[in-house]
C-alpha positions as CSV (number, residue, x, y, z in Angstrom):
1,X,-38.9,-39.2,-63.3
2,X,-38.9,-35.5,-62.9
3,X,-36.7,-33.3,-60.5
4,X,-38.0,-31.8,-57.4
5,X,-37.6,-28.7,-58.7
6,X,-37.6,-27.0,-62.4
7,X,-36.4,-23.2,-61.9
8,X,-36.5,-22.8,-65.3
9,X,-40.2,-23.3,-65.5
10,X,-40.8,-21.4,-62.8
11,X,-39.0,-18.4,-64.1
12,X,-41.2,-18.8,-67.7
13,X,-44.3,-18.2,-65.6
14,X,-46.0,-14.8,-65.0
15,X,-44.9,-12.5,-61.8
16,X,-41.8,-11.9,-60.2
17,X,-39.2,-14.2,-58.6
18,X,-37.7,-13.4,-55.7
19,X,-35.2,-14.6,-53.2
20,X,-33.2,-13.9,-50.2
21,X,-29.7,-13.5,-50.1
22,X,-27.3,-15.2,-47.2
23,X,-24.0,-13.9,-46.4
24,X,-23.2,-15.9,-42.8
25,X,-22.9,-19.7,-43.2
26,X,-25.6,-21.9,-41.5
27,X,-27.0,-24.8,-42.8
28,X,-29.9,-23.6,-40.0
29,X,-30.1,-20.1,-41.4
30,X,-30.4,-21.2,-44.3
31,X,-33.0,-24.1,-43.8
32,X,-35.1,-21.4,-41.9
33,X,-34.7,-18.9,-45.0
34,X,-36.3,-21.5,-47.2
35,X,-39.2,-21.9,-45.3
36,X,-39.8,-17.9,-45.4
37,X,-42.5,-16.9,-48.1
38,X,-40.1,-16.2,-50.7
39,X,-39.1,-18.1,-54.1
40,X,-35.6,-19.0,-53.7
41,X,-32.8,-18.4,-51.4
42,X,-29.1,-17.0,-52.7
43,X,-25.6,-18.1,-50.9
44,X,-23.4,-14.6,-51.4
45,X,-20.1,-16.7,-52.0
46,X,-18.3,-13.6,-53.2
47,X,-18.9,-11.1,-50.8
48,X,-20.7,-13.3,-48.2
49,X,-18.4,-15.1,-46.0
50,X,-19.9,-18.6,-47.2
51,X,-17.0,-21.2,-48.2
52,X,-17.7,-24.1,-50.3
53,X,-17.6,-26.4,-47.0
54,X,-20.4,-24.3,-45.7
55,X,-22.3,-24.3,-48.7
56,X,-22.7,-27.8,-49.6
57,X,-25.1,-28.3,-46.3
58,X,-26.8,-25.2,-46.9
59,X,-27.6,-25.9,-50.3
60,X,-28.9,-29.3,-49.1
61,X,-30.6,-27.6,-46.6
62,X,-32.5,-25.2,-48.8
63,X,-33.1,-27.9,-51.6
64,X,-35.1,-30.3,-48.7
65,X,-37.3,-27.9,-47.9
66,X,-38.2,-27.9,-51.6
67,X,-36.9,-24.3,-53.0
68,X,-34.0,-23.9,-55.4
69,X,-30.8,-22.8,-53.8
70,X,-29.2,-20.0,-56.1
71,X,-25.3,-19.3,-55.6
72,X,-23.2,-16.3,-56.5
73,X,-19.7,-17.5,-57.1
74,X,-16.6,-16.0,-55.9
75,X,-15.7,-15.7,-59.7
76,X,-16.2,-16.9,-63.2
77,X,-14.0,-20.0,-62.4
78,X,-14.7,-23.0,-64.3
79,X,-13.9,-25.1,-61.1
80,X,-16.1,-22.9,-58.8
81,X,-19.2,-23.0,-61.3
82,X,-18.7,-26.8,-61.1
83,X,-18.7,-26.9,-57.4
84,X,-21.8,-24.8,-57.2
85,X,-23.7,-27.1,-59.3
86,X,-22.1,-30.2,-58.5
87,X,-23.1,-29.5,-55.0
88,X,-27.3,-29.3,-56.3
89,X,-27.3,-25.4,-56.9
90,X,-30.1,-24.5,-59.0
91,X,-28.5,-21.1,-60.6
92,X,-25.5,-19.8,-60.2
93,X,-24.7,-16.5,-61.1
94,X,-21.0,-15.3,-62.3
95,X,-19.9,-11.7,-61.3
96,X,-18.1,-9.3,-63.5
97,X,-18.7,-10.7,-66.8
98,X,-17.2,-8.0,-69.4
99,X,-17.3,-9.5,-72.4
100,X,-18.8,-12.2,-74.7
101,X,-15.9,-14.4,-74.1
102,X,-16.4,-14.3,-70.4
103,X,-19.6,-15.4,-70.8
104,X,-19.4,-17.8,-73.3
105,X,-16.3,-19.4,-70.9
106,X,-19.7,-19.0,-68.4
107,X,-21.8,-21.0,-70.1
108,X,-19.0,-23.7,-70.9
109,X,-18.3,-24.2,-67.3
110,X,-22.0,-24.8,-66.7
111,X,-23.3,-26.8,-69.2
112,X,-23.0,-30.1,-70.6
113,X,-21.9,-30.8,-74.3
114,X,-23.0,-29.9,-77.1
115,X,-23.9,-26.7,-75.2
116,X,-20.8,-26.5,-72.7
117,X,-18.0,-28.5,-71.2
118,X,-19.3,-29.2,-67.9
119,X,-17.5,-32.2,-66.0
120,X,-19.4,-35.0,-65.1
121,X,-19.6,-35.8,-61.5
122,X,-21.9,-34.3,-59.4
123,X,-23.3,-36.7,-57.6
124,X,-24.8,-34.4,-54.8
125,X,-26.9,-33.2,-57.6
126,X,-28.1,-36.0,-58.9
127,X,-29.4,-37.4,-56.0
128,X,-31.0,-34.1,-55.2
129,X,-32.5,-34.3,-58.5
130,X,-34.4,-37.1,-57.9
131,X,-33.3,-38.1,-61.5
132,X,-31.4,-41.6,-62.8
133,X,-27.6,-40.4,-64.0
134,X,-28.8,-40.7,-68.2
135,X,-32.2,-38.6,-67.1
136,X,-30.2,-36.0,-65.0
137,X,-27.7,-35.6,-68.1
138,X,-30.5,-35.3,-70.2
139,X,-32.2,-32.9,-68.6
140,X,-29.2,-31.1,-66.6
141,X,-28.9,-28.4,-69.5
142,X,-32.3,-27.0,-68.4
143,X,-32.4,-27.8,-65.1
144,X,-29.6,-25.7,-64.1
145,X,-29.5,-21.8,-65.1
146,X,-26.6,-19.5,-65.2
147,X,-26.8,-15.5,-64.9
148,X,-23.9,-13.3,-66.0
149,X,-24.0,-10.2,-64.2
150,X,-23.4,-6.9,-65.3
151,X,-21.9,-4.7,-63.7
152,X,-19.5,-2.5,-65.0
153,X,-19.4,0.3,-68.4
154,X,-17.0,-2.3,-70.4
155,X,-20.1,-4.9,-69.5
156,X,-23.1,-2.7,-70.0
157,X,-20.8,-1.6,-73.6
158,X,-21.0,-5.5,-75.0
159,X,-24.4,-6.1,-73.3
160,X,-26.1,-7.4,-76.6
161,X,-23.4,-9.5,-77.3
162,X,-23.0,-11.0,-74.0
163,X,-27.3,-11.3,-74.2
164,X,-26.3,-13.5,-77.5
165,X,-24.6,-15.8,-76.1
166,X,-25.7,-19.3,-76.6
167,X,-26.7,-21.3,-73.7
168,X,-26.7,-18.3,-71.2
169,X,-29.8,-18.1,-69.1
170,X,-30.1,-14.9,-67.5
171,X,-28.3,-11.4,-66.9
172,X,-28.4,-10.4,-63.5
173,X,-26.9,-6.7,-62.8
174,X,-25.2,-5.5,-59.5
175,X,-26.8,-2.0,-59.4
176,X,-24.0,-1.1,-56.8
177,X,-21.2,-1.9,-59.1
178,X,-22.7,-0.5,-62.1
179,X,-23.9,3.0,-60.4
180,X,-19.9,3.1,-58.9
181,X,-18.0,2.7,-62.5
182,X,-21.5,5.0,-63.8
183,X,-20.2,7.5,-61.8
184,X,-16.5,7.2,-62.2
185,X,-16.2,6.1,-58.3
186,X,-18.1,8.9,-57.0
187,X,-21.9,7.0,-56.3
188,X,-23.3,4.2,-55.1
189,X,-26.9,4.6,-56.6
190,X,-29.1,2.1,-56.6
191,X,-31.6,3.9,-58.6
192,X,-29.6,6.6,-59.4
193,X,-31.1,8.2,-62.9
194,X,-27.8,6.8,-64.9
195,X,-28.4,3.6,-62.8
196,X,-31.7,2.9,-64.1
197,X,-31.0,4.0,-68.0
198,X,-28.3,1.5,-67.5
199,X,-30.6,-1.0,-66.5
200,X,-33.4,-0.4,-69.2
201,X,-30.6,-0.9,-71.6
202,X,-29.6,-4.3,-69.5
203,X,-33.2,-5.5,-69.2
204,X,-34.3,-5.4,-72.9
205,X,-30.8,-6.9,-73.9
206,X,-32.4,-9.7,-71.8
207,X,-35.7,-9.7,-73.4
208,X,-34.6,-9.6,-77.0
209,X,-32.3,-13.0,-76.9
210,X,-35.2,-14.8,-75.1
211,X,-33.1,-14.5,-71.5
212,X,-34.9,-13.6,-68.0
213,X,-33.5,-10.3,-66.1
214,X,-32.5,-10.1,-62.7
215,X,-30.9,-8.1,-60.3
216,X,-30.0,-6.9,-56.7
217,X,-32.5,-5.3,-55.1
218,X,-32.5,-5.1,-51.4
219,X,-35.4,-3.9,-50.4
220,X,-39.0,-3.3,-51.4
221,X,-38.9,0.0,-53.1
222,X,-36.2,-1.0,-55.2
223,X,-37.6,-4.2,-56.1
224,X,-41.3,-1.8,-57.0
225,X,-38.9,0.5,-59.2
226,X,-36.9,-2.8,-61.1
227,X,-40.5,-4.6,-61.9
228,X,-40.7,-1.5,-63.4
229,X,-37.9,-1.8,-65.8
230,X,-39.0,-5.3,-66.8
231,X,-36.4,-7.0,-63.8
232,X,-38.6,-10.3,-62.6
233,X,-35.2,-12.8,-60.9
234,X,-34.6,-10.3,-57.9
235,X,-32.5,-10.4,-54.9
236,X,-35.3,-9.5,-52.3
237,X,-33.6,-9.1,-48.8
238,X,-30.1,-9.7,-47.2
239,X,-29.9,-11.9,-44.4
240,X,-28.3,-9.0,-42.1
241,X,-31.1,-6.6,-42.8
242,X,-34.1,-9.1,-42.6
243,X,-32.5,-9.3,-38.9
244,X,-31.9,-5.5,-38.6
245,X,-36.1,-4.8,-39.7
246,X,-37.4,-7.2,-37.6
247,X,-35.8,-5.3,-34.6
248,X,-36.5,-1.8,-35.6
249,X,-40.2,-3.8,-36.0
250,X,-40.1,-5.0,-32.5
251,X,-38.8,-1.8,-31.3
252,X,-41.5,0.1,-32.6
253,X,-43.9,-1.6,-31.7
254,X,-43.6,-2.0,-27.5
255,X,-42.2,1.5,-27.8
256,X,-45.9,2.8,-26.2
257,X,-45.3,0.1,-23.1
């Protein structure tokens, strides 16, 4: 049997990937959100206001209507990595990861041995694997991808040793962080000159240890200017805003009635 789902493979094709991003828990937001004509859909469980309880249906949600259900955790907790995936996340991606330690404690929490130390157990994700318990272990490794995002100068530093790191997946940068510690608190600047050096250091870090590149976008100039830097896992649209366009749209639009 095969899962329903192989991000991995998806992400070692050709052209970009992107995803929303949800901040307010609803398993019917979310359901609707994987039906738009994007790749994936991200719960925001760090800055989002999306508690495990309220992610377990959304991720369920999102994984029935057959796209993979990316998480950003709260932190790079061993026990909040395992909920994510044990719950049938797809990806989850750890913020502030500094150093190589942090990710290779990262990778540990998300894989199984010989790779990681990942506790057995998660039965949510096996049956939405569609696997047996022996094929999902067998194939959970690649099945399930983990980003370490970078984010800060002490990060972006140790970038080619935290690219290095065996069993990480992806690095996936927070352009708002990075541009703020850039800056020395004085910016937030998405595509800020420094931000975008930064990044081009970030993205072939990435490239050389075999790893895909991802980061926040937010809208579609940004995302034009990261394809640009070699960036193809990107964070296309917030919940909040996708509401806040549409509006202005509709505004706009009956403003000649």
């Amino acid at each position: 049997m095969q899962a329903h789902y192989d991000l991995k493979a998806r992400l070692g094709k050709p052209g970009p990937f992107l995803f929303s991003w949800l901040t307010m828990p609803s398993g019917e937001l979310a359901a609707q959100s994987a039906r738009l004509p994007l790749d994936g859909v991200c719960l925001d469980m760090q800055h989002g206001m999306i508690g495990f309880p309220d992610a377990v249906p959304m991720i369920a949600a999102i994984n029935a209507a057959g796209r993979p259900a990316i998480v950003r955790a709260l932190w790079n907790d061993p026990g909040l990595i395992g909920q994510s995936l044990d719950a049938g996340a797809a990806c989850v991606i750890a913020p502030m990861i500094n150093s190589p330690a942090q990710a290779q404690a990262l990778v540990k929490a998300a894989k199984y041995p010989p790779i990681g130390g990942r506790s057995w157990g998660g039965y949510t994700a096996l049956q939405a694997s569609g696997l047996t318990a022996p094929e999902y272990l067998a194939q959970a490794n690649r099945l399930t991808q983990v980003f370490a995002m970078i984010e800060t100068v002490e990060a972006l530093d140790q970038v080619e040793q935290i690219a290095a790191t065996p069993g990480l997946d992806g690095l996936f940068v927070g352009p708002s962080d990075l541009s703020i510690t850039l800056s020395n608190g004085a910016a937030v600047a998405k595509t800020g000159e420094a931000t975008l050096a930064a990044m081009r250091k970030v993205s072939k870090a990435a490239r050389s240890n075999g790893l895909v590149a991802g980061a926040f976008a937010g809208n579609a100039d940004v995302i034009k200017t990261y394809l640009g830097l070699g960036f193809t896992f990107l964070a296309a649209a917030v919940d909040v805003d996708l509401m806040q366009w549409g509006c202005a749209r509709l505004l706009e639009e009956i403003k000649s009635v």
